[in-house]
N, C-alpha and C positions, 0 to 999 in steps of 0.2 A: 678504671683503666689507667695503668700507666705511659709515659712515652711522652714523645714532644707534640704539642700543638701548635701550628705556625700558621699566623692570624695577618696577614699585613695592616687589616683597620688597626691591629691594637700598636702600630707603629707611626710617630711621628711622620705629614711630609710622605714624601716618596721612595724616601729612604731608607732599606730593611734592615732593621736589626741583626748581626750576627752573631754578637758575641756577649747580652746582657739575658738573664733567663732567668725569671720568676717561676719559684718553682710553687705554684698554685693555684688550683683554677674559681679562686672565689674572682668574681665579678668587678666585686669593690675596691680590691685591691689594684687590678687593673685599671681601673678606671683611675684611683688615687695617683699610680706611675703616670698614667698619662697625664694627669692634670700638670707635674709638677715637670714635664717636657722629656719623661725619661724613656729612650726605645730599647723595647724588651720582645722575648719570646717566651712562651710559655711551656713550663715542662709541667704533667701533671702526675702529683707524686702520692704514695698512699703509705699511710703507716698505721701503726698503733697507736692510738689516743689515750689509751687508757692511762689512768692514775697509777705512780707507782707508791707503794705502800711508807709510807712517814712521810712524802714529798709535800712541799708547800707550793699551793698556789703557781708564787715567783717560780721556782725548780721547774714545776712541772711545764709552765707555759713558754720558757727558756729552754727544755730539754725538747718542747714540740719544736719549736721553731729549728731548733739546730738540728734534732735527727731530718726534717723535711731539707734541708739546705743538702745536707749530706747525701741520702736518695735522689736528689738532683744532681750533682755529682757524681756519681757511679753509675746514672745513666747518661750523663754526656759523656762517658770514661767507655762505659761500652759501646757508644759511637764515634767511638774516637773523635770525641766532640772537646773544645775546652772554652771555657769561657767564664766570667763572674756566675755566680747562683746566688738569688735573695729570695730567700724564704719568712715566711711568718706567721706567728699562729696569734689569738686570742682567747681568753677567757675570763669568767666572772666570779670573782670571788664575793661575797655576800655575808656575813655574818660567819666566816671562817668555812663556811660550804661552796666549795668550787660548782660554777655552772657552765658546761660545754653547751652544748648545740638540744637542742628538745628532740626527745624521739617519735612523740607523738606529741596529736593538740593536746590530750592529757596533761601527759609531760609538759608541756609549754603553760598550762595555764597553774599549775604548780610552781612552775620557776615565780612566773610573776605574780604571785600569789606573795612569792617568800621578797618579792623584790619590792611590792608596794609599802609608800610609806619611807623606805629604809633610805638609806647610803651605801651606796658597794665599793667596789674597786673594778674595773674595766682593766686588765693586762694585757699589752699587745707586746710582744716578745719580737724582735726581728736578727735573721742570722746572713750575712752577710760571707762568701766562701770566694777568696780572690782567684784569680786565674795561675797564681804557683800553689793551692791548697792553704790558705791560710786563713782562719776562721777568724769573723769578728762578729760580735753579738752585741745587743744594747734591749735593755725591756723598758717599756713606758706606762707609769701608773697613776691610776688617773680615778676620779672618784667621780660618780652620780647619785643625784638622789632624786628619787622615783616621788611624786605627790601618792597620795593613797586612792589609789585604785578599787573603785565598785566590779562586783563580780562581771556583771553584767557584759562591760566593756572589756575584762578580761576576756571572756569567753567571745565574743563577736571578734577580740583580736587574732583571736588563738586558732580560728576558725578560716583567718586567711592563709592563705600562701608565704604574708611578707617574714611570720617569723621562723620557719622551717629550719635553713640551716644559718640560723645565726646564735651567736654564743649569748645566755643570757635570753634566750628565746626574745630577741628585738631590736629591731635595728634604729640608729638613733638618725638617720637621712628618712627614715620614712615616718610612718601615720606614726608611730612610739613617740614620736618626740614631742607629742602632748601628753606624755605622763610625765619628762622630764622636768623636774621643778630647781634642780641645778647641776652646772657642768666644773669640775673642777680641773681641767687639763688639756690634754689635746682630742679637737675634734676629730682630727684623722685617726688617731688611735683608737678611740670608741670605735670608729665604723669597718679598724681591720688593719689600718696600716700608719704608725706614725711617722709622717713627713717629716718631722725636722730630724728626728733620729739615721731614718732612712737615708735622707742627704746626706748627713754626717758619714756615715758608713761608707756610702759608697763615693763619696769622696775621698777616703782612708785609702780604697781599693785600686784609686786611680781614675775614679769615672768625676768627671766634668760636667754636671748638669749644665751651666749656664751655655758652655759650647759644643752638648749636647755628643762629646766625644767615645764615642762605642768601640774604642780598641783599633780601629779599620785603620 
């Protein structure tokens, strides 16, 4: 379902946000704005995920994130809405084999089948769209390596709820983080949203984290 979803808990304080819009409805990421004192609204946007044919990796998790910032856009355009949009997407790249989101536990225990053992790369892609149309984007890459995983534990993980829609079928805030045996980057980007990148951006745009400045 697309359209705006307007949350006051997911708003610092007493104070609602008007004019800062995430345009995404993972969880994590809201929760990562909130941690670091940013007030938002949530737009939620649907696209095409799919690979496009010779696209790397980088391209492809760069071109999610920016077409999601853009469908955010054109629906605060046809509510004659205007304001920042920050969009972002993630994915796993693995031995040259990109991994989205699992489709089933099948699926999910195949992913970490191919993940045990290895070293990957974690892509978190984030697209930043200011209030006169002007696009900035930044990707953050970032390596883990998985210890090697018994079947066993694959499948009893695969069977929960926790890895359904996360990229890489696992989330590295939850029970996963006892397969990880090393992190090379940023934490927040593994779990969906890179903070410091993220700051960077929307400071460019004119937003203020420390005095928490939303346009008003």
């Amino acid at each position: 379902m697309s359209g705006l979803w307007l949350k006051d808990t997911l708003t610092i304080g007493n104070k609602p946000c008007k004019m800062i819009y995430l345009a995404s409805s993972s969880p994590r990421r809201a929760e990562l704005l909130t941690q670091i004192g940013v007030q938002f609204n949530i737009i939620r946007v649907d696209i095409d995920e799919s690979a496009q044919d010779g696209e790397s990796a980088v391209d492809q998790v760069t071109r999610l994130s920016r077409e999601k910032a853009l469908k955010g856009r054109e629906q605060l355009h046809a509510m004659n809405t205007k304001g920042l949009v920050l969009a972002a997407d993630t994915l796993i790249n693995c031995q040259g084999r990109v991994l989205g989101k699992p489709a089933s536990a099948e699926h999910c225990c195949s992913m970490l089948q191919q993940l045990s053992g290895q070293t990957h790369q974690v892509l978190s892609s984030i697209a930043v769209i200011n209030r006169h149309g002007e696009l900035s984007e930044k990707c953050s890459v970032n390596e883990i390596t998985f210890r090697n995983l018994k079947q066993q534990e694959i499948e009893q993980y695969c069977s929960s709820t926790e890895p359904g829609d996360k990229a890489g079928a696992y989330a590295i805030q939850g029970k996963a983080a006892i397969f990880i045996e090393h992190i090379s980057g940023s934490y927040s980007a593994v779990m969906g949203l890179p903070l410091f990148e993220t700051a960077s951006l929307l400071h460019q745009a004119g937003y203020n984290i420390q005095t928490n400045n939303n346009y008003e």
